[in-house]
C-alpha positions as CSV (number, residue, x, y, z in Angstrom):
1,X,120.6,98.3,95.0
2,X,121.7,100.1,98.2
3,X,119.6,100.6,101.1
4,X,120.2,103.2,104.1
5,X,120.0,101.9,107.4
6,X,120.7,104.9,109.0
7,X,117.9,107.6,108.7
8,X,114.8,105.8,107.6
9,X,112.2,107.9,106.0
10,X,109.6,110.0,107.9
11,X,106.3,108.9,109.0
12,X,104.7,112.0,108.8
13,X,103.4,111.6,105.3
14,X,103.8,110.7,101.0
15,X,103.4,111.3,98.3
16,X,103.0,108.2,95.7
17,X,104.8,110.1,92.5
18,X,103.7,108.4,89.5
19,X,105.7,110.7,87.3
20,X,105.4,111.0,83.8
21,X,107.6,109.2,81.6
22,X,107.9,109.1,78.2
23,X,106.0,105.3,76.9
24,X,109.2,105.1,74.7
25,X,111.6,104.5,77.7
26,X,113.3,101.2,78.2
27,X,112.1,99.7,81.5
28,X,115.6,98.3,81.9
29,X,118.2,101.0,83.6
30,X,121.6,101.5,81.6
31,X,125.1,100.7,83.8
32,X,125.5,104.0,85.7
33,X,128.6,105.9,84.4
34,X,130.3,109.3,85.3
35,X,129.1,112.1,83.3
36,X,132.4,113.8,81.1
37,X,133.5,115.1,77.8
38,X,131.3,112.4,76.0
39,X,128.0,113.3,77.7
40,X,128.9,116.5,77.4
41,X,129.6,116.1,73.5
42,X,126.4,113.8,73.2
43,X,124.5,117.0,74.1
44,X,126.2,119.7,71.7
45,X,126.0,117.0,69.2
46,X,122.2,117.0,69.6
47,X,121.7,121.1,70.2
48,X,123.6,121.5,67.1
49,X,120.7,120.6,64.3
50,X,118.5,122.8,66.0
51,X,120.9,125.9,66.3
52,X,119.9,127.6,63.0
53,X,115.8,127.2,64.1
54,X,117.2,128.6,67.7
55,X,118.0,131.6,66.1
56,X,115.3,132.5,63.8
57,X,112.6,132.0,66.7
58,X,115.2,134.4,69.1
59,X,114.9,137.5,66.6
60,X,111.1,137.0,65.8
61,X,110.9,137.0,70.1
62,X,113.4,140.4,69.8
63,X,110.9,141.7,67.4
64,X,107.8,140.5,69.1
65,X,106.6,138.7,65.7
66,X,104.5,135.8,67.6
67,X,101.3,135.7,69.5
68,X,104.0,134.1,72.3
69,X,106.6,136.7,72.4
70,X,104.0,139.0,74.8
71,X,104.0,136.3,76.9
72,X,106.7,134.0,77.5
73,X,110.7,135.4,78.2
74,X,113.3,134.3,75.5
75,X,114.3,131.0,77.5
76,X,110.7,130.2,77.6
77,X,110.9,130.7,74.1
78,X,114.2,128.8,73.1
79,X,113.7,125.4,75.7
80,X,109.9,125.2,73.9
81,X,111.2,125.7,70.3
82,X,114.3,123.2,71.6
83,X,111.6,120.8,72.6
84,X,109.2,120.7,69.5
85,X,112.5,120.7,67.2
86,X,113.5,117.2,69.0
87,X,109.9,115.9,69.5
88,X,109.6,116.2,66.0
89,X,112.9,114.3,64.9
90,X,111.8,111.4,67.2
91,X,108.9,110.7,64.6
92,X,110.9,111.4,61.3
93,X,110.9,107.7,60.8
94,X,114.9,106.9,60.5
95,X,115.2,105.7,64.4
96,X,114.0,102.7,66.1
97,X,112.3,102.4,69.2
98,X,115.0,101.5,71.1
99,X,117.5,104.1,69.6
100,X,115.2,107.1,70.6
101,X,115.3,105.3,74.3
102,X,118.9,105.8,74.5
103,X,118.7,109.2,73.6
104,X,116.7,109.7,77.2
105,X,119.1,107.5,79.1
106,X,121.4,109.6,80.6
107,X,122.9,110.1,83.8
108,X,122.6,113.0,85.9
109,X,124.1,113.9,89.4
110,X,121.6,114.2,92.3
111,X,120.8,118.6,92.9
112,X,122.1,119.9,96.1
113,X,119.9,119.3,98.8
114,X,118.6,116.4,97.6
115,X,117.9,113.8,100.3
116,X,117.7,109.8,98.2
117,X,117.6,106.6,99.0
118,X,117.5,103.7,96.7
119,X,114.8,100.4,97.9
120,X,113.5,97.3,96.5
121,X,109.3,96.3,96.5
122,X,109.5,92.5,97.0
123,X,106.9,90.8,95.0
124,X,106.1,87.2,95.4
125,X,104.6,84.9,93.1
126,X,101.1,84.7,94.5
127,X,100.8,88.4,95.5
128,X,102.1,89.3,91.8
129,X,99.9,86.7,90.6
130,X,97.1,88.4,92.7
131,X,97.8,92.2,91.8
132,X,97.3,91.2,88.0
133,X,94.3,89.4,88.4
134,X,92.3,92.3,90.2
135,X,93.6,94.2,87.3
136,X,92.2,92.2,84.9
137,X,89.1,91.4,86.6
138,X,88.4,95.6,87.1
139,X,89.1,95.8,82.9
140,X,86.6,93.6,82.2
141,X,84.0,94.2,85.0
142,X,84.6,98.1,83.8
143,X,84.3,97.2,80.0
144,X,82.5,95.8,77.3
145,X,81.5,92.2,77.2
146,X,84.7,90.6,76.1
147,X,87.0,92.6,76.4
148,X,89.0,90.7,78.9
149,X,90.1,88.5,75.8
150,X,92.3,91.7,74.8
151,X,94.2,92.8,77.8
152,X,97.6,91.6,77.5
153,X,99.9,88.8,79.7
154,X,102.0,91.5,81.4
155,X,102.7,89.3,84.9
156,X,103.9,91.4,87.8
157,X,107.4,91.3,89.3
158,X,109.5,93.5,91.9
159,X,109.9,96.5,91.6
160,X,112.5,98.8,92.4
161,X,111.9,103.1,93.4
162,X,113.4,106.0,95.1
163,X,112.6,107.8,98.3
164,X,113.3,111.8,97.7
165,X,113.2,114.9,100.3
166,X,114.9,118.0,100.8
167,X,118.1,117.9,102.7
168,X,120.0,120.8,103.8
169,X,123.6,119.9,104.0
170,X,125.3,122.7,106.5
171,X,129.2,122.6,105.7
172,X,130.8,123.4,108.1
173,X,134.3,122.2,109.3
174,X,136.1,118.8,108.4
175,X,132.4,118.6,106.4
176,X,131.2,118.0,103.0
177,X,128.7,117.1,101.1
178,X,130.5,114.1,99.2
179,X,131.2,112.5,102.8
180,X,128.0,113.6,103.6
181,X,126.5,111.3,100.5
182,X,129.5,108.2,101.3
183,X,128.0,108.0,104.7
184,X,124.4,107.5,104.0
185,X,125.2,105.5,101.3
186,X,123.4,107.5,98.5
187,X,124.3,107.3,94.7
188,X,125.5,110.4,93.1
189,X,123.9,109.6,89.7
190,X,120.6,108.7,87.5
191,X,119.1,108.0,84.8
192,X,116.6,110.5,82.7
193,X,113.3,108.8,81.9
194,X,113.1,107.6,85.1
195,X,112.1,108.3,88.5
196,X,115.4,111.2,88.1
197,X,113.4,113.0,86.0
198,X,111.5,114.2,88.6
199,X,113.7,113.6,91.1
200,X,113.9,117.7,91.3
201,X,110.3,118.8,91.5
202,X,109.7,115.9,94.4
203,X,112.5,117.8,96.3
204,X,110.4,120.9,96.4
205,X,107.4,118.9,96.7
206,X,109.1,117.0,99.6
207,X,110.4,120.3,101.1
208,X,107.2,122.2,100.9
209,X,105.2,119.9,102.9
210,X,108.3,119.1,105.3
211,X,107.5,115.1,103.7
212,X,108.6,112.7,101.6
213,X,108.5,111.5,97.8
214,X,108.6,108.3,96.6
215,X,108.8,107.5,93.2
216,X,108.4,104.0,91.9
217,X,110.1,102.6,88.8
218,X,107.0,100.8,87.0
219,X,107.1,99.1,84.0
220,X,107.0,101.1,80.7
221,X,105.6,100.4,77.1
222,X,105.8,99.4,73.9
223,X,108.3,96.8,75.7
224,X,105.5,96.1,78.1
225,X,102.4,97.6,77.2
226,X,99.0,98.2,79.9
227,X,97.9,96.5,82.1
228,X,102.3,96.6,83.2
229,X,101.9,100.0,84.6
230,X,98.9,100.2,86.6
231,X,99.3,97.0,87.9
232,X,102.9,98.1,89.3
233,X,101.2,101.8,90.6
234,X,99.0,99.1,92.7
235,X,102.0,97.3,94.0
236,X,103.3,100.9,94.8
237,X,100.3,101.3,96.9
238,X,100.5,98.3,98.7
239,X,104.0,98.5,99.4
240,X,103.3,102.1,101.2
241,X,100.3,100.3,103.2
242,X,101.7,97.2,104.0
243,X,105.6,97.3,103.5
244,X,107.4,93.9,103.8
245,X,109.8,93.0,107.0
246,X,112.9,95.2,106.5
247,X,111.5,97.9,104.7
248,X,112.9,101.4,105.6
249,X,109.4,102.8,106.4
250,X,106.6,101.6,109.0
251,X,102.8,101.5,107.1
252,X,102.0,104.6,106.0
253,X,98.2,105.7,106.5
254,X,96.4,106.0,103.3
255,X,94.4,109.5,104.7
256,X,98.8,110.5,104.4
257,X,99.5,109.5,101.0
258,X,98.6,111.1,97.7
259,X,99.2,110.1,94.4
260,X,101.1,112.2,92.1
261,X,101.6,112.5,88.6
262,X,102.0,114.7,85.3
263,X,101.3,113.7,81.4
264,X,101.5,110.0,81.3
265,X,101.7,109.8,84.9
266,X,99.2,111.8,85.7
267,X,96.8,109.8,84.1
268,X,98.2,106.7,85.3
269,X,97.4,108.0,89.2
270,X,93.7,108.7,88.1
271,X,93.4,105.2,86.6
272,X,94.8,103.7,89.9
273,X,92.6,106.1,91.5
274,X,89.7,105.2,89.8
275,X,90.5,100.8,89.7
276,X,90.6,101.4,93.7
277,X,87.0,103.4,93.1
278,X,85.9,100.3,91.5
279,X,86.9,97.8,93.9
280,X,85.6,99.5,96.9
281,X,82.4,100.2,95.3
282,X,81.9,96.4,93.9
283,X,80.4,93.7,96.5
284,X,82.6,91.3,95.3
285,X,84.4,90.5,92.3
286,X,83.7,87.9,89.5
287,X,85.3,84.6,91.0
288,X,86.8,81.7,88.7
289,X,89.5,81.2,86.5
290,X,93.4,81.8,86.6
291,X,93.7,82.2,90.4
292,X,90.7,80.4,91.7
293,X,92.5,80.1,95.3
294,X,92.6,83.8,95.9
295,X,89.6,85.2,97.7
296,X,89.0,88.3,96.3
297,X,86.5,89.6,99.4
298,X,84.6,92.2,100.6
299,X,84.3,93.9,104.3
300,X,82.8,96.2,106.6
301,X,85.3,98.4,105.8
302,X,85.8,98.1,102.4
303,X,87.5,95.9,99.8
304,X,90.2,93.9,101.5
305,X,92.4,90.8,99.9
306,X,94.8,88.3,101.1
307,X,98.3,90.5,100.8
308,X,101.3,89.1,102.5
309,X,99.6,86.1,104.3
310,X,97.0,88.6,105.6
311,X,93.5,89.8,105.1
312,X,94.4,93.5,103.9
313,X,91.7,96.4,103.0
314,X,92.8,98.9,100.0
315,X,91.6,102.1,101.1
316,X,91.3,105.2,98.9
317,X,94.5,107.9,99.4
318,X,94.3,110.9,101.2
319,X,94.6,112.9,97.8
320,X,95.0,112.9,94.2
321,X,97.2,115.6,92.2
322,X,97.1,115.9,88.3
323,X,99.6,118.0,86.0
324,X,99.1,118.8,82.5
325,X,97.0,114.8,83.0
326,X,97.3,112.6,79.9
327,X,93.5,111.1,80.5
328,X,92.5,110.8,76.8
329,X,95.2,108.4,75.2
330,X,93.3,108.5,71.9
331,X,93.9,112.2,71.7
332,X,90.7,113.0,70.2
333,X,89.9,116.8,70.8
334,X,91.8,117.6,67.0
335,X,90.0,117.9,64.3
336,X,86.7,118.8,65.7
337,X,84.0,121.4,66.0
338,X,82.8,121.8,69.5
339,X,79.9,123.3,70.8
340,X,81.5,126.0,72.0
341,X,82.8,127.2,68.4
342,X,85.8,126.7,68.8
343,X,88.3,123.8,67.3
344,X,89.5,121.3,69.5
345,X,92.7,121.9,71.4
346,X,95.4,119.5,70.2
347,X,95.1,121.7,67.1
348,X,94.4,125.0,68.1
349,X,97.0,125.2,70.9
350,X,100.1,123.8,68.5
351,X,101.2,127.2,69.0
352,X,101.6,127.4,72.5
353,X,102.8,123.5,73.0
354,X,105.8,121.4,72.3
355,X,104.1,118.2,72.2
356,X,103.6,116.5,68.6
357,X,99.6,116.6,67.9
358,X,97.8,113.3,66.8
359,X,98.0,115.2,63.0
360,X,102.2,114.9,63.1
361,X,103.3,111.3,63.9
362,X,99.7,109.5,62.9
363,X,100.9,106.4,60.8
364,X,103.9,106.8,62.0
365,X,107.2,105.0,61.2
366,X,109.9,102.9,63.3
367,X,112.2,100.7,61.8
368,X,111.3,97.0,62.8
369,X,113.0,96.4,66.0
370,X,112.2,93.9,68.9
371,X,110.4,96.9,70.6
372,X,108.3,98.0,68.1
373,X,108.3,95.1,65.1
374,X,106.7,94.7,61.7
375,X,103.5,94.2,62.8
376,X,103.4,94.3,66.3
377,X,99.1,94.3,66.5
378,X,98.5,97.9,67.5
379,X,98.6,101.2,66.2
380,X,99.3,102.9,70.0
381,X,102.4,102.4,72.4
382,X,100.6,102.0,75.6
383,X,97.7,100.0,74.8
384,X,96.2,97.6,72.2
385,X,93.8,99.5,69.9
386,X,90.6,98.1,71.6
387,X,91.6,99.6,75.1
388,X,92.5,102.7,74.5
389,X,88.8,104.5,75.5
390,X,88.8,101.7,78.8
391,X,88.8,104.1,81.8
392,X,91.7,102.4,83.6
393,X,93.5,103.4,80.1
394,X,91.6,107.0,79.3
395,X,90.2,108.2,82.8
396,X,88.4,111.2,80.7
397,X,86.3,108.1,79.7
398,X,85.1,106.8,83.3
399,X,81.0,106.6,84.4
400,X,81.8,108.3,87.7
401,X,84.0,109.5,90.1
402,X,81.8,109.6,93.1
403,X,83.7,109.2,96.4
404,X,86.8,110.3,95.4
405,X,89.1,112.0,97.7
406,X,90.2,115.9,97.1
407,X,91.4,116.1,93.5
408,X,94.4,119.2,92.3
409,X,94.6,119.6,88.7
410,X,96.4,122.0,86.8
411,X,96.8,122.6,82.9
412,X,98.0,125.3,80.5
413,X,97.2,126.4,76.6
414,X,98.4,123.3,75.3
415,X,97.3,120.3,73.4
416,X,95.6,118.1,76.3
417,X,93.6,121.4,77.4
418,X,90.6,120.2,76.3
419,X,90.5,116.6,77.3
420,X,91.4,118.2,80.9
421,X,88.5,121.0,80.8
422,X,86.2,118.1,80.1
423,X,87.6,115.8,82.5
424,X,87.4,118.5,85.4
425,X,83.7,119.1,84.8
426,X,82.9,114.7,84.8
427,X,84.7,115.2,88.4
428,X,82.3,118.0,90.0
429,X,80.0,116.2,87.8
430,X,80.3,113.4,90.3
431,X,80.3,116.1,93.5
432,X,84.1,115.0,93.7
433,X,86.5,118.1,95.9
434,X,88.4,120.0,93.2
435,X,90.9,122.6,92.7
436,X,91.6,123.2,89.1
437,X,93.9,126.0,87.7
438,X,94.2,127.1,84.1
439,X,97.2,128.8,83.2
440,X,96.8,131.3,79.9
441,X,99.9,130.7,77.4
442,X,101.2,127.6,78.6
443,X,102.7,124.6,77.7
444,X,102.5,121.2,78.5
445,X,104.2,120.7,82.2
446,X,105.6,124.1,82.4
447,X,106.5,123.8,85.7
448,X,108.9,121.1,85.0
449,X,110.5,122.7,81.7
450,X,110.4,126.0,82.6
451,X,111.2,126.0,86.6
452,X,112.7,129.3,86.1
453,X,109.4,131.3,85.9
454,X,107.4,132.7,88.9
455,X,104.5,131.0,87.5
456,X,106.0,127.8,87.7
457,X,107.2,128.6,91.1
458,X,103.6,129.7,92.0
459,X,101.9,126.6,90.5
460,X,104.1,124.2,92.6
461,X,103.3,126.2,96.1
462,X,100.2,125.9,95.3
463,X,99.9,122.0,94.8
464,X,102.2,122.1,98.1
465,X,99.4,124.0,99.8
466,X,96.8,121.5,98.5
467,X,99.1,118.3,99.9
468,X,100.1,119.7,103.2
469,X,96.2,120.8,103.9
470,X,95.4,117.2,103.5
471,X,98.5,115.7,105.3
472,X,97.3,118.3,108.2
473,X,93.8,117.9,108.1
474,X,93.5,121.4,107.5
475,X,90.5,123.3,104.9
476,X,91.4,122.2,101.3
477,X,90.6,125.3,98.7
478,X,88.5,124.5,96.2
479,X,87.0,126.3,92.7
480,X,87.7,126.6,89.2
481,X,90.8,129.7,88.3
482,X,91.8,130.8,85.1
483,X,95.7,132.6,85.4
484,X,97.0,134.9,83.1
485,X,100.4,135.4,83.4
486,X,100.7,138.6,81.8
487,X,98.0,140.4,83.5
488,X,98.4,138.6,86.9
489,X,94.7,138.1,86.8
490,X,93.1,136.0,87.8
491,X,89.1,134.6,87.6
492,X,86.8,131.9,87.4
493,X,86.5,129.4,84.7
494,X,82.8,129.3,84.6
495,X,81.0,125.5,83.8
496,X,80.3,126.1,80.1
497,X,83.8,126.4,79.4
498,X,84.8,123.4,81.4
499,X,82.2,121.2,79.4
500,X,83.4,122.6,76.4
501,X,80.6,123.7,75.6
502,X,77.9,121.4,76.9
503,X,79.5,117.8,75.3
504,X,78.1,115.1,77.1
505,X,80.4,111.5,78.1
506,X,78.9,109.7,75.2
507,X,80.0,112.4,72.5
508,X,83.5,112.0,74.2
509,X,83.1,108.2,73.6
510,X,82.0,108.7,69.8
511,X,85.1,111.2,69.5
512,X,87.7,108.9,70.7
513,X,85.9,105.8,68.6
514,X,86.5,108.1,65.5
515,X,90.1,108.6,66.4
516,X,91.4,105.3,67.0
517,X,89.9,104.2,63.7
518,X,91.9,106.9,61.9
519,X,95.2,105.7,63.7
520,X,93.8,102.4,62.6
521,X,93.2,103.5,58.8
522,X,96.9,105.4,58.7
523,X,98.7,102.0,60.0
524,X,96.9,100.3,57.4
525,X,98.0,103.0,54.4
526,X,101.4,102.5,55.9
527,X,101.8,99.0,55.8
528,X,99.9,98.7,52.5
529,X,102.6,101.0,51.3
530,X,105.2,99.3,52.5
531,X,104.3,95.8,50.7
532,X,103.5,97.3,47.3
533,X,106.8,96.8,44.9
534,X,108.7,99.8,44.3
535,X,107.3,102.0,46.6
């Protein structure tokens, strides 16, 4: 990897991006290559298959057929139909693991404007060896009696991530923007599935709170399941706080960094959020075991350990943003009755979402790989079965939130509505600062897959609002607001609503319990099936 030497990063402020990425990536990064005619016939070749679907949903949008078409524009339209159509190939059962990684490995050139620098996070043995065992010790101290026996051997290693901001390249004479890029030695390409995904939406992030992005490449599943990830978000951290001799960026306050995230990544910045909750709040953790020699100790100040030859406090961030927030892994608001009457979102919102609900890919099939093999002893990709409602896993699942720094949250009509409803009213539950929007008609991350609208536009100056009052020390908006795109309205999502009804944490828990035994029964059918003759 490259590293500029010749503009380091502001100090002003970050933003910790743990951006969403799809648990069927490859953690390992393909040889970087020029984009031409093949990448370009790679894409056709998968547009193709979906063209005759394209079309039918274009004349029932014409003819305003579908609840959506009062809503949402025709490209709205086409890129969520585009989406579902290929969501739902990925789980026809013909490709392996790894084969539906490739298809998200692509390289991309950096946007215009786009300010990157490449950097390695130096980990050595005993501070890897440390990370992991807070992790571990926070599972079980924050689980049931035993359940430490479950967490996988995931070690810690360096890690490599991106620094992103806006940069205004002003061409002017004997200038341009490729000489611009040779002499601050930044790459020209990417990868998708990787911190390039949102390499784009950290730019306007970056440029809306005139600071800077960075995005760290953690570790993703099945290859290497949880605890990989959040033990790499708290390496992330660290790195931030205390960054090694040579890094391109003095310490960065913690009241001037806020993690980041959407989907996947969005709940993976609550369960950092909440493991750092924990260890401030615990006198001192349970000593003994792998890693005797490390101290794990408490001060005046808060939770501290020995990082880089030094006694080092962990302080909570300066802020917390959540989009479209993958906090239930179990995905259990389905098939369900609330109290509220109505059915639980990740069915009734199929029509408004791209995403696959728990109904479609339950029990289902890869071809045996190295990735995902024969029997590879659980039934989900991030997590082994018995994790899955842990709250460093499924936030939605935690005892309490109290202490937390200001929280923004956003969500649409989708398939995780619910689980975020619920999960906004355990935060004011706990008297935790929060500004939660709910846009009507939405899908999941619109403001990613659908930049184009001024909703989407809308949604991200407001999150920019929310980070630069906090980077500012300025008043931080708070409240509950429903937006409806088609009226411009816009009003309060009262409590009831939020709590869907009046469901209580340990109705949640039964919920979950419930689903993970019905992935469990499915992956039994389907390996029963599989060893029966002549079927």
């Amino acid at each position: 990897m490259r590293l500029h030497k010749g503009r380091p990063p502001r100090e002003r402020s970050s933003t910790l991006s743990l951006s969403s990425a799809s648990t069927t990536t490859s953690t390992s990064a393909p040889e970087k290559e020029h984009p031409g005619r093949d990448s370009k016939t790679d894409v056709l070749k998968a547009i193709v298959p979906h063209i005759p679907n394209l079309l039918l949903k274009s004349t029932t949008h014409f003819l305003s057929l579908t609840p959506q078409s009062h809503y949402w524009d025709l490209r709205t339209t086409l890129t969520v139909e585009l989406l579902r159509s290929y969501l739902a190939r990925t789980i026809d059962g013909f490709q392996t693991v790894e084969s539906i990684q490739s298809l998200t490995m692509r390289t991309q050139k950096i946007e215009p404007h786009t300010w990157k620098v490449d950097v390695q996070i130096p980990v050595g043995s005993a501070d890897g060896e440390l990370a992991e065992r807070i992790v571990e010790t926070a599972v079980e101290e924050l689980g049931d009696v035993g359940i430490r026996q479950h967490v996988p051997k995931v070690g810690a290693r360096s890690l490599t991530g991106e620094w992103v901001g806006n940069r205004k390249v002003a061409l002017g004479e004997g200038r341009d923007e490729a000489a611009e890029r040779r002499r601050e030695n930044l790459s020209e390409e990417g990868n998708l599935c990787d911190p390039v995904t949102h390499r784009s939406i950290a730019r306007k992030v970056a440029k809306t709170t005139k600071g800077r992005v960075f995005l760290p490449r953690y570790r993703l599943s099945p290859q290497k399941p949880f605890p990989a990830a959040l033990i790499d978000a708290l390496i992330s951290y660290l790195y931030l706080l205390y960054p090694p001799p040579g890094a391109l960026h003095c310490p960065v306050p913690a009241s001037k960094i806020i993690f980041a995230g959407d989907s996947s990544g969005g709940g993976l910045s609550f369960a950092l959020l909440q493991l750092l909750l924990h260890l401030n709040h615990t006198p001192e953790p349970a000593s003994g075991g792998r890693g005797e020699g490390f101290r794990l100790a408490s001060s005046q100040g808060g939770f501290s350990i020995p990082w880089r030859s030094s006694q080092r406090p962990i302080p909570l961030p300066g802020g917390i943003v959540g989009v479209s927030t993958w906090v239930d892994v179990s995905r259990c608001f389905g098939e369900v009755l609330l109290p509220n009457g109505s059915r639980g979102s990740e069915e009734e919102c199929k029509g408004w979402d791209y995403l696959p609900a728990p109904t479609d890919y339950r029990g289902r099939r890869y071809p045996p790989s190295p990735a995902w093999p024969e029997n590879p002893g659980r039934t989900h990709f991030y997590a082994p079965d018995e994790l899955i409602s842990h709250p460093l896993v499924s936030p939605i699942s935690a005892e309490s939130w109290h202490g937390s720094p200001p929280i923004w949250m956003c969500i649409g009509d989708e398939c995780m509505r619910d689980s975020n409803l619920f999960f906004t009213h355990r935060l004011l539950a706990s008297n935790a600062c929060v500004r939660f929007l709910k846009f009507t008609a939405m899908p999941h991350c619109f403001q990613i897959v659908i930049p184009h609208l001024d909703l989407s536009k809308k949604c991200i100056a407001n999150m920019g609002e929310f980070i630069d009052a906090i980077f500012t020390n300025g008043s931080v908006k708070v409240g509950q607001t429903r937006i409806n795109p088609k009226w411009g309205s816009e009003e309060v999502v009262p409590d009831d609503e939020l709590s869907l009804g009046g469901l209580k944490l340990e109705d949640v828990a039964g919920l979950m319990k419930k689903e993970i035994d019905i992935w469990k029964q499915h992956a039994w059918k389907v390996k029963e099936t599989k060893e029966v003759p002549g079927l």
